[in-house]
C-alpha positions as CSV (number, residue, x, y, z in Angstrom):
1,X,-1.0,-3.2,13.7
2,X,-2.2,-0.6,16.2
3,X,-4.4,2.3,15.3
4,X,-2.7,5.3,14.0
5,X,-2.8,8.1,16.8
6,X,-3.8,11.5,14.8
7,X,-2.1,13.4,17.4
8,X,1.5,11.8,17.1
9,X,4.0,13.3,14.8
10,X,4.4,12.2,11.4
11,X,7.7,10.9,10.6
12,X,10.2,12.0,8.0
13,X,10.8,9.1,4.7
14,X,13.8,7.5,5.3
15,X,14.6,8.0,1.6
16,X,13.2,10.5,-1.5
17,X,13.0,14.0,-0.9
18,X,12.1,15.9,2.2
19,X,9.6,19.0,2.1
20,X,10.7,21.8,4.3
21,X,7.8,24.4,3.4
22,X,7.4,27.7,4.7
23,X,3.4,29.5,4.5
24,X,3.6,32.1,2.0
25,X,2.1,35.5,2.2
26,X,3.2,36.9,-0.9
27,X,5.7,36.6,-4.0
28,X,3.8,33.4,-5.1
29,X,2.1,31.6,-7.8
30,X,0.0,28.6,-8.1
31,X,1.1,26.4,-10.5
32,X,-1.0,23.2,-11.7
33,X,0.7,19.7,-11.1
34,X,0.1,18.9,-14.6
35,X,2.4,20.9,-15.9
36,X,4.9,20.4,-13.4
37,X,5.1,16.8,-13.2
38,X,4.5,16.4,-17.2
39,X,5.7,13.2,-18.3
40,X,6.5,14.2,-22.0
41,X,8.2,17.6,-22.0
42,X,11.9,18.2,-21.2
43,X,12.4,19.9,-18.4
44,X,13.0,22.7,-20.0
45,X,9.8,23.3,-21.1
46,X,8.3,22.9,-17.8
47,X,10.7,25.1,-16.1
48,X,9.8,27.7,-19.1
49,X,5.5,27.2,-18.6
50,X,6.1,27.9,-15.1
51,X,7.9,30.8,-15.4
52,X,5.2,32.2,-17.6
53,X,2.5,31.1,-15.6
54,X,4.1,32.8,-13.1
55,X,4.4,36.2,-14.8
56,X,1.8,38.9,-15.2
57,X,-0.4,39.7,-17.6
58,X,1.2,41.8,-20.3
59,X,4.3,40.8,-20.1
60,X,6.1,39.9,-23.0
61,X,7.1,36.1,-23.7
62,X,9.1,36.4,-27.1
63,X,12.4,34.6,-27.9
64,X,14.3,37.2,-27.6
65,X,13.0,38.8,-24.4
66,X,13.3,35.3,-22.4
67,X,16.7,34.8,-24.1
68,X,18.1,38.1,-22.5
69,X,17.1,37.0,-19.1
70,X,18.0,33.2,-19.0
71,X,21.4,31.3,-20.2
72,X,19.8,29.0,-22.7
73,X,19.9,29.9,-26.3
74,X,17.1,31.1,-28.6
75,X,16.8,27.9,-30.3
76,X,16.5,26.2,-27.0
77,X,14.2,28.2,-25.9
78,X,12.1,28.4,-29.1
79,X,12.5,24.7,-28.9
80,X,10.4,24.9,-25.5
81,X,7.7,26.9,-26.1
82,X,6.8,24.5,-29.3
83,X,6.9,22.4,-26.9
84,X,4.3,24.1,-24.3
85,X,2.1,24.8,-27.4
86,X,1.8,20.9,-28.2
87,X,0.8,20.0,-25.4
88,X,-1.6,22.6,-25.2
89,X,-0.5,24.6,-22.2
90,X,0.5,28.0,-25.2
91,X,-1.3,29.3,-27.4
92,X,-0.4,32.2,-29.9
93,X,-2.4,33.8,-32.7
94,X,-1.9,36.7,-34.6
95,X,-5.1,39.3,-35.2
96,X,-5.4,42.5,-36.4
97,X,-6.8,45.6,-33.7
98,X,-7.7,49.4,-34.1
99,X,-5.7,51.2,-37.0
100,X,-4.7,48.1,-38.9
101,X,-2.2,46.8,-36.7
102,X,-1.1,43.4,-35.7
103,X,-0.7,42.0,-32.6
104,X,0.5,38.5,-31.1
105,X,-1.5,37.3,-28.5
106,X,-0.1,34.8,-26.5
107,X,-2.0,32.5,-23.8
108,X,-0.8,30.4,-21.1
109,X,-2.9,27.9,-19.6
110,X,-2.5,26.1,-16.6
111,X,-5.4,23.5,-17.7
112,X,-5.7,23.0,-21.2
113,X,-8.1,19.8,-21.4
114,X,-10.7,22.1,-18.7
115,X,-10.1,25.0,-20.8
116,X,-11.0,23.3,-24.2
117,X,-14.4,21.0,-22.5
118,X,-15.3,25.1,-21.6
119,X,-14.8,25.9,-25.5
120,X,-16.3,23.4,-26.5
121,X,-19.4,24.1,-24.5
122,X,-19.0,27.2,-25.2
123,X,-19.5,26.3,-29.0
124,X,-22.4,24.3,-28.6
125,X,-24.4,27.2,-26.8
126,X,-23.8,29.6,-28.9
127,X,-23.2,28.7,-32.1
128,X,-19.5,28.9,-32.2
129,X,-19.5,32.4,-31.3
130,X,-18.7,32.4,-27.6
131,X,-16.6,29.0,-27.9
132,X,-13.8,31.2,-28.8
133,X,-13.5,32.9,-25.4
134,X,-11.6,30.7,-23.4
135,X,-12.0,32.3,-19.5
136,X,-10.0,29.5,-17.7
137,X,-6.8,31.1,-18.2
138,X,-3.8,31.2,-15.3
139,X,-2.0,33.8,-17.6
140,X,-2.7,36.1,-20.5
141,X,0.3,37.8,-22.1
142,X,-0.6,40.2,-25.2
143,X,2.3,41.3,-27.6
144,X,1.4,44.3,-29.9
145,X,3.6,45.4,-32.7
146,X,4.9,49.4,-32.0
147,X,2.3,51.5,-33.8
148,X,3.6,54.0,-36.2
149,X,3.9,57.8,-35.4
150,X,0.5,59.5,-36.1
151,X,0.8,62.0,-39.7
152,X,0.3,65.7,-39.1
153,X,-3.7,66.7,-39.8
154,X,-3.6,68.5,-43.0
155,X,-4.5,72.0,-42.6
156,X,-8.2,72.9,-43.8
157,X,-8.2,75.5,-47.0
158,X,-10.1,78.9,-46.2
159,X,-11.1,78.9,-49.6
160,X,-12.8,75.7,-49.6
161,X,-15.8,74.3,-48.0
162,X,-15.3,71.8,-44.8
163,X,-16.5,68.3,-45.6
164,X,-17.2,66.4,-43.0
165,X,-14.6,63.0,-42.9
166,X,-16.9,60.1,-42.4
167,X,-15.7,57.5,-39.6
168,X,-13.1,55.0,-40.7
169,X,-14.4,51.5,-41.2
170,X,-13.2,49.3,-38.3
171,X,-11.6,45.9,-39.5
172,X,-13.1,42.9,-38.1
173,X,-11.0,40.3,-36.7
174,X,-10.8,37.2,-38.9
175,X,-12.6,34.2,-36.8
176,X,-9.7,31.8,-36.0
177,X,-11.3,28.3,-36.2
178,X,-11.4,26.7,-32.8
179,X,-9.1,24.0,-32.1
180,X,-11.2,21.5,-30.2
181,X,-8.9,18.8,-28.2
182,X,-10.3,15.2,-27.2
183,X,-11.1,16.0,-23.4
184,X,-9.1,13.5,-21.0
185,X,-11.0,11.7,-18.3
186,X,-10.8,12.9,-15.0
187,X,-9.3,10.1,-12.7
188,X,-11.9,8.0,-10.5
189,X,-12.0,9.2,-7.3
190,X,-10.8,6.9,-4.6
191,X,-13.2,5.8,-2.3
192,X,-12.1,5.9,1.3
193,X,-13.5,4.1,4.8
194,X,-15.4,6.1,6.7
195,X,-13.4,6.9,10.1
196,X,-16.7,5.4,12.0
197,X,-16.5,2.1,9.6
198,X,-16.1,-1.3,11.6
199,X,-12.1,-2.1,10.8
200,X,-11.3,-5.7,9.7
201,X,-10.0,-7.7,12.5
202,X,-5.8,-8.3,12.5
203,X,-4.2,-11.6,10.6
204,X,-3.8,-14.3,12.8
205,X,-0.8,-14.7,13.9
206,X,1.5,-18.0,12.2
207,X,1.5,-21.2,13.9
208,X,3.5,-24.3,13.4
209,X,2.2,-27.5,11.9
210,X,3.4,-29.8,13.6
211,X,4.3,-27.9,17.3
212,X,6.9,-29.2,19.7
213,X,8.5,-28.3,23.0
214,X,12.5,-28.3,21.7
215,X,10.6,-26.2,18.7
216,X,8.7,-23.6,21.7
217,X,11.4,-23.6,23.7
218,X,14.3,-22.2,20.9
219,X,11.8,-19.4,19.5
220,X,11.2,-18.1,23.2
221,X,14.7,-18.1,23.7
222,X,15.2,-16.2,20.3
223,X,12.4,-13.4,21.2
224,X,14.0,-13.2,25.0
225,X,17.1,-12.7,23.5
226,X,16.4,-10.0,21.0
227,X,17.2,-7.1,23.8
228,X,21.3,-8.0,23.7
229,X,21.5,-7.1,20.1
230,X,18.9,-5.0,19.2
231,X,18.1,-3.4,22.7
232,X,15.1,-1.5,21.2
233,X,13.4,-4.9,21.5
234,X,12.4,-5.1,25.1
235,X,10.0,-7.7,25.3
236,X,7.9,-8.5,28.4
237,X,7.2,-12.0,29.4
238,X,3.6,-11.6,28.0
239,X,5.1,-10.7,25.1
240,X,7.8,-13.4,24.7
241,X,4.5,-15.9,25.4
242,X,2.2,-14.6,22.6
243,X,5.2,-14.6,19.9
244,X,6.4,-17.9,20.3
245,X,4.3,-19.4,18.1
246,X,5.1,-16.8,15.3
247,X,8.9,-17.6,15.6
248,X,8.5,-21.0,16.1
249,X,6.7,-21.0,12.6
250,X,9.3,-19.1,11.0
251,X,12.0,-21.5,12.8
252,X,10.2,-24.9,11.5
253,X,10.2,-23.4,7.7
254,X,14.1,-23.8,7.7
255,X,15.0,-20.5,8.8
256,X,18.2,-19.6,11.1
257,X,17.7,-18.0,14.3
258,X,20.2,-15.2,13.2
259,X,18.4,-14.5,9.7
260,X,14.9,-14.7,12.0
261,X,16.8,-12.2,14.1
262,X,17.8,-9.9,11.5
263,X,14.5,-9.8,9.4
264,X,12.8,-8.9,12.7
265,X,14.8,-6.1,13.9
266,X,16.3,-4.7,11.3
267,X,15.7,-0.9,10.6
268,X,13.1,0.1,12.8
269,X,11.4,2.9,12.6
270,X,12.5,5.9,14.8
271,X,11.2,6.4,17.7
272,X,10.0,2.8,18.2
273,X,7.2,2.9,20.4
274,X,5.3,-0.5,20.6
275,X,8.4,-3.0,19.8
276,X,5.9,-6.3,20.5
277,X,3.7,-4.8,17.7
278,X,6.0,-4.2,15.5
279,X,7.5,-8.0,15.9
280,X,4.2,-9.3,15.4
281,X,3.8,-7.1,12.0
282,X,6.7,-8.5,10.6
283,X,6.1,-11.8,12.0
284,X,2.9,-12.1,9.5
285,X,3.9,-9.9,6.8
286,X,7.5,-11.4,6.5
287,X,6.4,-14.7,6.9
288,X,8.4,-17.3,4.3
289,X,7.5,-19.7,2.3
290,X,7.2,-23.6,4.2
291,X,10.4,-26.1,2.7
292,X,8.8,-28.1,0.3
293,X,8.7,-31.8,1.3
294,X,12.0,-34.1,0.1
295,X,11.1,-36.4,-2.8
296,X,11.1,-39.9,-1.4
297,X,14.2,-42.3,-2.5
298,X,13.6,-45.5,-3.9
299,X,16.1,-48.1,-2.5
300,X,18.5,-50.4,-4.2
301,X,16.6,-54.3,-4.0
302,X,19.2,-57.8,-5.4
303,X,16.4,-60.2,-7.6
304,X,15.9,-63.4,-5.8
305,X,16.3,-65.1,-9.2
306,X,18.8,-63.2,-11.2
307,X,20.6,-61.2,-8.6
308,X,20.5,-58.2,-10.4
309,X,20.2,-54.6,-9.1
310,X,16.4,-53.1,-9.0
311,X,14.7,-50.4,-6.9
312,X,11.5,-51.1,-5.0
313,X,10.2,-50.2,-1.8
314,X,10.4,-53.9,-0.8
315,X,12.8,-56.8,-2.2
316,X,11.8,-59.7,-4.4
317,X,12.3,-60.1,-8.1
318,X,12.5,-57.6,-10.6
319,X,10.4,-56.8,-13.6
320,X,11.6,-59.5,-15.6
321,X,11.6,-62.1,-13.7
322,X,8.0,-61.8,-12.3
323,X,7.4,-61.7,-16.2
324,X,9.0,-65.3,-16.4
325,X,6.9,-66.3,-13.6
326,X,3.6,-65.3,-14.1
327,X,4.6,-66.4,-18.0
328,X,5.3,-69.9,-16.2
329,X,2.2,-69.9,-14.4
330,X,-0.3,-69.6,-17.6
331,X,1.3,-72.0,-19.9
332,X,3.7,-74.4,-18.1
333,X,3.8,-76.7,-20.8
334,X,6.0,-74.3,-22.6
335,X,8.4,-73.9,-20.7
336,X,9.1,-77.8,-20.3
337,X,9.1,-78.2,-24.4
């Protein structure tokens, strides 16, 4: 195969999906191929993460709220974000703030095992105090509970002296223990040549065992011929001389010239720019199996004595009479009794 020109245009798969991408300036988000293309959620939950990853912090992420903007129910959707939270890419926990009130906090992730090595480390260092602040975090949405209407200040009493109110206590958030996960392995790196590396020389190209003209002759007509039904195949006599031998292998392995025809020409890529290359590519890469040899028969023999059917390479007597004779030979006395 030829060296791959970087400045030639890439083509388009002739089957899957093709990516028509625009640049992006603004209105986007990045979101992590892990959650993406996650093997075991639904695809409902991955739609959902990527919504969320995609929203700002502060938004809120409840049941309800996401139910009122999309068509799936709120069991569907509660369904999904269990979901997200077993596989790590969710987590909410509840924790009291200022005044005694409850909040949800809610955070997305976009890579949980990084996320937890961090806590973990985290935890080491510091003695499980800083492993609980996570800062590899796509999105952070905090819920808070409405807080209740403040009660009118009670009106001092002229007649009484003004003790000064000592400062409320401030509650202390509970420590949550930390969830530690088993951290996944990051995928070896694949090693690639450098461009400046000595490339392998080509295959050789096939060759027939046992060569002949009438052999020769038919494959160079086959290659010449290619052009009439396949007239991207244009081959020049230099060609047709150093492909021969290919063809004439495939044509002594029992193949037709029309199925050694078709597996050579056959969908070609668009545009076709070195047809003799290509040929010879195929020519190696497609080359069959050889026919395996036909098991030898054994012909039919009459016995000189008996006249009885046996199989041999060569006639004489069968089994049992060269039995009887070499029998005959050792005790002749025997015989004559």
């Amino acid at each position: 195969m030829d060296t791959q020109q970087i400045s030639a245009p890439s083509r388009a798969p002739s089957a899957g999906v093709v990516h028509i991408n625009i640049r992006l300036t603004d209105g986007y988000s990045i979101i992590s191929n892990r959650l993406s293309q996650h093997r075991d959620m639904s695809l409902l939950a991955i739609g959902l993460g990527t919504h969320i990853q995609s929203l700002p912090a502060g938004r809120r992420i409840g049941v309800k709220a996401l139910a009122a903007i999309f068509p799936e129910s709120e069991a569907r959707i509660a369904a999904a974000l269990r979901e997200l939270e077993h596989h790590g890419f969710l987590r909410r926990t509840r924790e009291r703030v200022r005044g005694g009130r409850v909040a949800t906090r809610t955070e997305s992730y976009n890579h949980p095992e990084a996320a937890a090595r961090r806590a973990e480390a985290g935890a080491r260092a510091g003695g499980g105090a800083g492993g609980a602040a996570v800062v590899a975090v796509a999105t952070s949405a905090r819920v808070i509970t409405p807080a209740p209407a403040p009660a009118p200040a009670p009106v001092p009493d002229p007649g009484r002296p003004v003790r000064e109110a000592s400062p409320a206590p401030v509650p202390v958030p509970a420590s949550e223990p930390l969830v530690v996960r088993e951290p996944v392995p990051d995928p070896a790196p694949r090693l690639l040549p450098s461009p400046a590396a000595p490339k392998p020389p080509p295959p050789p190209l096939p060759f027939p065992r046992r060569p002949s003209a009438p052999l020769f002759d038919e494959a160079a007509r086959l290659l010449a011929g290619l052009q009439v039904s396949a007239p991207l195949f244009a081959l020049s006599e230099v060609d047709v001389e150093r492909l021969t031998p290919g063809v004439a292998a495939w044509l002594e392995r029992g193949v037709r010239p029309d199925a050694v025809r078709v597996a050579l020409t056959d969908d070609p890529p668009v545009p076709l720019r070195h047809p003799a290359k290509l040929l010879r590519h195929r020519l190696i890469a497609l080359l069959p199996p050889p026919v395996p040899a036909p098991v030898p028969v054994v012909p039919l023999q009459n016995c000189d004595d008996c006249d009885r059917a046996f199989r041999s390479p060569v006639p004489g007597c069968c089994g049992e009479c060269r039995d009887v004779r070499a029998y005959a030979d050792d005790e002749p006395c025997l015989l004559g009794a």
